[in-house]
GUVO-814586 format. One record per residue (C-alpha): residue number from 1; x, y, z. Coordinates in steps of 0.02 Angstrom, whole numbers, plus 50000, padded with zeros to 5 digits. Each point is the difference from the previous one (the first is absolute). Layout:
BEGIN
MARRO     i       x       y       z
MARRO   NUM       X       Y       Z
...
END
This chain:
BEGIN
MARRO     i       x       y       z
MARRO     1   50000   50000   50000
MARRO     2   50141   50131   49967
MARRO     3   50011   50109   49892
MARRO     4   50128   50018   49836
MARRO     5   50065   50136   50115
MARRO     6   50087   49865   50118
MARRO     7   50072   49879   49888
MARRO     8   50177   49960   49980
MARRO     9   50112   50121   49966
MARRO    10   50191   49943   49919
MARRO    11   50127   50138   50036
MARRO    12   50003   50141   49876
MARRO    13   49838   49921   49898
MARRO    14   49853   50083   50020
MARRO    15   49851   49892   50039
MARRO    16   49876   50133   49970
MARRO    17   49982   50185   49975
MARRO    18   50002   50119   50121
MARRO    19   49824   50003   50098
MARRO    20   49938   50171   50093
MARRO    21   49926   50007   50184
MARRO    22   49918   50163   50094
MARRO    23   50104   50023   50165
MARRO    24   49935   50102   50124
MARRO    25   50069   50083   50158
MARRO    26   49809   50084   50040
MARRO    27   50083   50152   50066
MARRO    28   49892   50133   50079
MARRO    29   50076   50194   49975
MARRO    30   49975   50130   50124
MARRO    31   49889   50076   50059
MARRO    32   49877   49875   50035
MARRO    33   49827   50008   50011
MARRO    34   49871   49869   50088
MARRO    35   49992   49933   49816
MARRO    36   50174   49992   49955
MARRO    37   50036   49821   50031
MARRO    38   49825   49937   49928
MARRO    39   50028   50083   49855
MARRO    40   50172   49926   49974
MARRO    41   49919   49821   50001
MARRO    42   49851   50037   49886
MARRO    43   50122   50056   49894
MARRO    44   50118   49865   50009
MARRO    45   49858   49881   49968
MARRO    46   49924   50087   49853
MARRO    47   50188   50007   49935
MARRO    48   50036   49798   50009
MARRO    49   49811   49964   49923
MARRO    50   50057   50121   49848
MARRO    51   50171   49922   49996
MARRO    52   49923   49823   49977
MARRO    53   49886   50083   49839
MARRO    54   50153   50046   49918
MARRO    55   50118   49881   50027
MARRO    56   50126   50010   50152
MARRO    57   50044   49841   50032
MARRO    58   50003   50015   50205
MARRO    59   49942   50120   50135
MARRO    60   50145   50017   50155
MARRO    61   49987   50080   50146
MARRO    62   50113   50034   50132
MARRO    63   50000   49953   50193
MARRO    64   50053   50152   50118
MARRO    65   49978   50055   50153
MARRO    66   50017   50178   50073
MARRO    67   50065   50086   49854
MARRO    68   49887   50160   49997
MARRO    69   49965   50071   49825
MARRO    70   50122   49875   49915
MARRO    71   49906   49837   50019
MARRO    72   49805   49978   50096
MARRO    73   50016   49818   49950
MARRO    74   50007   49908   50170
MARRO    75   49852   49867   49958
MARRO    76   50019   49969   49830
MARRO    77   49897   49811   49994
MARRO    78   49838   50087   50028
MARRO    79   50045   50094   49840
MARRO    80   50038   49866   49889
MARRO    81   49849   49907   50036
MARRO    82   49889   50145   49957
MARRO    83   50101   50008   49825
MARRO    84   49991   49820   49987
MARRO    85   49800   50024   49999
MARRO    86   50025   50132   49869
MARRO    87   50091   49935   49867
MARRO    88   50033   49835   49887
MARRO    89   50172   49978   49960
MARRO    90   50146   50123   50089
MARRO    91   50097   49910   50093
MARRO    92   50017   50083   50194
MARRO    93   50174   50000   50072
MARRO    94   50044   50016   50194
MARRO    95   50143   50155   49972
MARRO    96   50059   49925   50126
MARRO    97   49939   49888   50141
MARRO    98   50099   50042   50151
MARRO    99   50047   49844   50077
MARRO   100   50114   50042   50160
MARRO   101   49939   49985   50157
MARRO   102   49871   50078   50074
MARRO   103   49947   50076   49836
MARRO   104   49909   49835   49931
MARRO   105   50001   49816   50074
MARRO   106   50058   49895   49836
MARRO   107   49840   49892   50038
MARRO   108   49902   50143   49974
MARRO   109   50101   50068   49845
MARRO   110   49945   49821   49931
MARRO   111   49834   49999   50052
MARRO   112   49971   50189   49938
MARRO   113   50067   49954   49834
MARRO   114   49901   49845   49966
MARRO   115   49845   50093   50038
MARRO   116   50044   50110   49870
MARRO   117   50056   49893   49893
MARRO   118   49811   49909   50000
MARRO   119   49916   50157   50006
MARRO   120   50086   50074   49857
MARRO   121   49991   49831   49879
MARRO   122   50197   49980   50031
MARRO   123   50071   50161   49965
MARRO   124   50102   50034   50120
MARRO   125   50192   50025   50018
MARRO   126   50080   49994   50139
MARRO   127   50140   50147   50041
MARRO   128   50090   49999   50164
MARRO   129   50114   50088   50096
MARRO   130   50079   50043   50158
MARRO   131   49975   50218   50025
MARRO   132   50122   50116   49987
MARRO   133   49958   50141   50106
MARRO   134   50007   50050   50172
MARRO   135   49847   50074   50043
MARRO   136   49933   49831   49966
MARRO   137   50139   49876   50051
MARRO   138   50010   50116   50149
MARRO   139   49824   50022   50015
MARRO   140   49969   49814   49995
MARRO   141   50150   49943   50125
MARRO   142   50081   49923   49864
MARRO   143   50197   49915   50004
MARRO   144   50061   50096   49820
MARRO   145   50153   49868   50048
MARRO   146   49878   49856   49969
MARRO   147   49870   50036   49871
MARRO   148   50083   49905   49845
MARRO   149   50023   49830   50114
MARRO   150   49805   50041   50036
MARRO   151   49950   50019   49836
MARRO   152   50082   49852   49949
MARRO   153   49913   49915   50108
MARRO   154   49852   50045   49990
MARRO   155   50001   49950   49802
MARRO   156   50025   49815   50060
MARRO   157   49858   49990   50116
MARRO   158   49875   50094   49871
MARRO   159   50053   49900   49871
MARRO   160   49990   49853   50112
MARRO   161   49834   50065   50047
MARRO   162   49919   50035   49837
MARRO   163   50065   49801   49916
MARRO   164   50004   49882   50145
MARRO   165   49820   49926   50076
MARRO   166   50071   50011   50176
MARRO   167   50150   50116   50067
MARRO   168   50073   50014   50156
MARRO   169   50125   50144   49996
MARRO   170   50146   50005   50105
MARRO   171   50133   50114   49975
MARRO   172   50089   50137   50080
MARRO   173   49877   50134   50004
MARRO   174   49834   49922   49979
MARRO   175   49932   49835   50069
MARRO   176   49832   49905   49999
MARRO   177   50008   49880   50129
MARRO   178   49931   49858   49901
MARRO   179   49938   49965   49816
MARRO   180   49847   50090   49938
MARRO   181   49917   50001   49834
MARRO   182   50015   50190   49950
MARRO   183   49845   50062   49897
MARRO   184   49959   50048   49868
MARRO   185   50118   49948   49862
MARRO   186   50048   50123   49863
MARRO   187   49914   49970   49839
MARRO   188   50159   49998   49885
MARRO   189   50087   49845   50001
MARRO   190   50138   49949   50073
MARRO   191   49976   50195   50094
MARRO   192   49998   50175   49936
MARRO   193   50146   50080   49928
MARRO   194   50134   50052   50140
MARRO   195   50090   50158   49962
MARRO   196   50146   50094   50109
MARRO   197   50028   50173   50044
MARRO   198   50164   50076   50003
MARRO   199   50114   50160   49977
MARRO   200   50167   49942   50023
MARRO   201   50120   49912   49854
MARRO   202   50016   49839   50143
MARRO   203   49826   50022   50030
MARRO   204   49961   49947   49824
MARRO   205   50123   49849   50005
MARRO   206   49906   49937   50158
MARRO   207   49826   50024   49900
MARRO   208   50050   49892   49876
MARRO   209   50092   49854   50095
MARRO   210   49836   49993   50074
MARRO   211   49927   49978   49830
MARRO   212   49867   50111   50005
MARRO   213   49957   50172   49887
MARRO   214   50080   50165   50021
MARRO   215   49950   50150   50063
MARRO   216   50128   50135   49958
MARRO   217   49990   50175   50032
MARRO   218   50054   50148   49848
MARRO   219   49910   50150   50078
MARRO   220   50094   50142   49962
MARRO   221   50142   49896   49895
MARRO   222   50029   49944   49825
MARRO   223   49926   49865   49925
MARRO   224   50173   49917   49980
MARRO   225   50027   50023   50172
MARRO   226   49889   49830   49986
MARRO   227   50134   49898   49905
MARRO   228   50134   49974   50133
MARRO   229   49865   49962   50126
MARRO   230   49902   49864   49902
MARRO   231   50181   49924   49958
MARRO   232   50002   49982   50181
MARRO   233   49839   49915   50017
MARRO   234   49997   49893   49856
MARRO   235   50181   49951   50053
MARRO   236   49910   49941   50191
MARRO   237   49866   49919   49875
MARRO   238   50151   49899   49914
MARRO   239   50069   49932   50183
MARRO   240   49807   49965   50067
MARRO   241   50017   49810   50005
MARRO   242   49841   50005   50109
MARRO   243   49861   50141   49979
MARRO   244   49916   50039   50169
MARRO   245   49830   49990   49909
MARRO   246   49965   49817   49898
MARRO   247   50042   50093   49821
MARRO   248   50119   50152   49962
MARRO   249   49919   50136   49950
MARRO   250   50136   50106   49885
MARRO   251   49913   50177   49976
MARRO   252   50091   50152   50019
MARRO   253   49887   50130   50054
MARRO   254   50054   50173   50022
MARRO   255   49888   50192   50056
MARRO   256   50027   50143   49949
MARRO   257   49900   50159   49986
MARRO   258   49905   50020   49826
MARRO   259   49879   50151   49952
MARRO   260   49914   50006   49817
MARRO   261   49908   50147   49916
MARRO   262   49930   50043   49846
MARRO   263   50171   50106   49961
MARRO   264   50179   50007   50086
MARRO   265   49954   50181   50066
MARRO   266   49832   49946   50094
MARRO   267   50103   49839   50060
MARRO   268   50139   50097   50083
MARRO   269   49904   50142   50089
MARRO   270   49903   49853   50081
MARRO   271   50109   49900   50032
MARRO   272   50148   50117   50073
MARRO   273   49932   50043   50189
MARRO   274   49991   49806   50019
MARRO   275   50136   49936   49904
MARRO   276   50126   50102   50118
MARRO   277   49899   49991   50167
MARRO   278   50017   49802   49991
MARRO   279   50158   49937   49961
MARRO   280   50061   50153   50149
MARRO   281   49875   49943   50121
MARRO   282   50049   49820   49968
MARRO   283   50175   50025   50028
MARRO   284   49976   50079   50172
MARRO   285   49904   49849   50054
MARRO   286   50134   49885   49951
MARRO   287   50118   50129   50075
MARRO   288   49915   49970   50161
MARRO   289   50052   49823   50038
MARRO   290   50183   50060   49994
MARRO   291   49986   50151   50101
MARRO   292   49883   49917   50121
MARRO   293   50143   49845   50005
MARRO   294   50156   50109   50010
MARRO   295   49880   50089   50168
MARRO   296   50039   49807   50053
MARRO   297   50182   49971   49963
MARRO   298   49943   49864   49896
MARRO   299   50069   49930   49849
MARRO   300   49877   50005   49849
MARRO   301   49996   49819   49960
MARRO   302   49891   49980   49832
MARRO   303   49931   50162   49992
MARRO   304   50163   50049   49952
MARRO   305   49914   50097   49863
MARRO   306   49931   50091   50122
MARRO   307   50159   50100   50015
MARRO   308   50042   50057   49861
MARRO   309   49826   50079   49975
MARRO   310   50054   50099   50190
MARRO   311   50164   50062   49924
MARRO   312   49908   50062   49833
MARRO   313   49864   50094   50137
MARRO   314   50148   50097   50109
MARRO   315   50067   50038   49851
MARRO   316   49846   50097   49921
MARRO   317   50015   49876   49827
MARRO   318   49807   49961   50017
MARRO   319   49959   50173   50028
MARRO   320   50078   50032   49834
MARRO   321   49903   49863   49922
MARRO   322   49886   50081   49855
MARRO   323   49853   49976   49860
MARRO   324   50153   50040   49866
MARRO   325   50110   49849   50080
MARRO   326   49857   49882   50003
MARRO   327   49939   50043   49825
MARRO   328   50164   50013   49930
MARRO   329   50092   49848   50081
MARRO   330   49820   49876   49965
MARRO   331   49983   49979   50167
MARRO   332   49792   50011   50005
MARRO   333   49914   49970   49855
MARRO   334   49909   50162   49939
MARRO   335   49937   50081   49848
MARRO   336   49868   49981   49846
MARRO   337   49985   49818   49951
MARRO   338   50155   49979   49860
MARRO   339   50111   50075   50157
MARRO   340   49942   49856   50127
MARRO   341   50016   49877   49876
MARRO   342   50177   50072   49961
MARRO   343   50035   49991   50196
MARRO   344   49920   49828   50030
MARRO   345   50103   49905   49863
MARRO   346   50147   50042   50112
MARRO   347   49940   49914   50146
MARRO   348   49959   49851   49895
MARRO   349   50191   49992   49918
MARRO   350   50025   50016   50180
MARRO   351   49950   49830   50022
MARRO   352   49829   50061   50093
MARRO   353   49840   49864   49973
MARRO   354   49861   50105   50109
MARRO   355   50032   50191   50014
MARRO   356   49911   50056   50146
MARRO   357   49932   50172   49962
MARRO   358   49975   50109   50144
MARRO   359   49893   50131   49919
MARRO   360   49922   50120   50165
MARRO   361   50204   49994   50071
MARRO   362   49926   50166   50112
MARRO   363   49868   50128   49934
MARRO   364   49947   49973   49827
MARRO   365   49803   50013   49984
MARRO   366   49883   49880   49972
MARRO   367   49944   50016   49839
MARRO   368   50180   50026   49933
MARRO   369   50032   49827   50069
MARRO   370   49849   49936   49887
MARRO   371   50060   50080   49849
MARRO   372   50170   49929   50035
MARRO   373   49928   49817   50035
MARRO   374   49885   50031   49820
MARRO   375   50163   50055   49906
MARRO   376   50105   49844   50057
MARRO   377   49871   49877   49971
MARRO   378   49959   50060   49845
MARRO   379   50196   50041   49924
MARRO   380   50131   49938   50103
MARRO   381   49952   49844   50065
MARRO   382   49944   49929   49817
MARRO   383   50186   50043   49970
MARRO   384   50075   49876   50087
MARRO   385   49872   49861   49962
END
């Protein structure tokens, strides 16, 4: 029961063309109003049903927690089940389940999923991750010194969960006591999809020895920033003797931030407020693990990453960051039609199979996000068919 999407891939041979997703943050701008955040969700929804009309192959979301204005997306499951009731054939992504504890018991991630996965015909992929924030690793009491043993981890027991008629898990961080039959089971056979998220260049090496799809991140970078990144994951792919789901699943996904308009003029006076306000705002949240670390005397482990985005913050490089640089460099996609398609062919010689189009990144309205949804579906998407 899965899709073209997830069959084998052979290094450097395309299995497919490149596939589009929405992405969404649901950010809320200030000042809010008693409507804000409901509006932010009947927009969201009425976005994904118009995405499925036209074409997008899958609908992500994130999962965040405490990140005001950049990301209202703490609950995302009740979400997806309301666009699962909506449409027929987009596919709905978890961008990313958080899977550390206390942020989700892996019995519930499987049992969450498999609902979905029913409800929604089997549609569903499943993204995880393991946060990379303070405010919410903080917020949540979690280890930042333990979350990639937890996430591994807690793939085994949902996998377990999802395939085997009985499971008893026993492992370092969760434990069940005794066998129990955990219900539902997904829909797609042998599970759902399993994808990783991931920032760092080891990061993507340890998603792909795992044997599971990519998540990558190019906001505010070059499309061929990409290449040295999936290298690294399709090299972790090639030493994967033993995927931690029951099949590998080789897609490279990637999300960036992508804007279309009518002309190039109408696309970049949108898009520009939003275009810079993310990829700063971004940085200072990854900045935060760092700073809140070094407050610690503690080394930085695997959010190594996390470092260098601190150094680039004291020295004022992302308050340089501008519309020019992003437009210039390719590093959203924005523009008339002929200008995203331009843009999106470079993510695809990238090596990128699902480009994961953020298109509100911060501000842009409503029914400029329609227009742009209508203009991919109807001339960049059949592009790449």
């Amino acid at each position: 029961m899965l899709t073209e999407t997830y069959s084998r891939h052979k290094p450097g041979v395309r299995a497919v063309s490149m596939k589009f997703a929405l992405f969404y943050e649901i950010p809320v701008p200030k000042p809010w109003t008693p409507e804000s955040e409901h509006q932010a969700y009947k927009n969201t929804l009425e976005q994904a049903i118009l995405g499925d009309k036209v074409g997008f192959h899958a609908f992500w979301t994130v999962e965040h927690h405490f990140l005001e204005e950049y990301s209202h997306c703490s609950n995302p499951e009740v979400l997806y089940g309301a666009i699962a009731a909506r449409t027929e054939n987009i596919r709905i992504g978890y961008g990313v389940r958080l899977l550390p504890a206390p942020y989700n018991h892996p019995i519930r991630s499987a049992e969450s999923a498999a609902v979905l996965d029913l409800l929604s015909d089997g549609r569903v992929d499943f993204g995880t991750g393991r946060s990379s924030t303070r405010a919410e690793l903080e917020g949540f009491g979690v280890n930042p010194h333990e979350t990639r043993q937890m996430w591994q981890e807690a793939l085994q027991h949902i996998v377990a969960a999802w395939t085997e008629e009985e499971y008893q898990a026993n492992g370092k961080y969760w434990q069940m006591g005794a066998p129990r039959r955990v219900q539902p089971k997904p829909l797609q056979k042998p599970h759902p999809p399993i994808f990783g998220a991931t920032s760092s260049i080891d990061g993507h090496g340890e998603v792909g020895r795992q044997g599971i799809g990519l998540c990558s991140f190019t906001v505010g970078l070059p499309p061929e920033e990409l290449i040295p990144k999936i290298e690294a994951y399709r090299t972790g792919l090639s030493e994967c003797a033993q995927p931690v789901g029951k099949f590998k699943n080789e897609t490279a996904a990637t999300f960036t931030m992508v804007h279309c308009a009518p002309t190039k003029e109408e696309a970049y006076a949108v898009a520009e407020e939003s275009f810079v306000w993310y990829p700063k705002a971004g940085g200072a949240l990854i900045a935060s693990v760092a700073e809140w670390m070094e407050e610690q005397n503690q080394e930085l482990g695997t959010y190594g990453y996390t470092g260098d985005a601190l150094k680039l913050s004291r020295e004022g490089a992302m308050g340089n960051l501008t519309f020019d640089y992003i437009h210039d460099a390719g590093a959203g996609v924005v523009g008339d039609p002929d200008e995203c398609i331009e843009t999106c062919k470079r993510y695809e010689a990238a090596g990128c199979d699902l480009l994961l189009c953020l298109v509100n990144p911060y501000n842009i309205p409503h029914d400029k996000v329609m227009q742009s949804i209508e203009l991919l579906g109807k001339h960049v998407i059949p592009e790449f068919a």
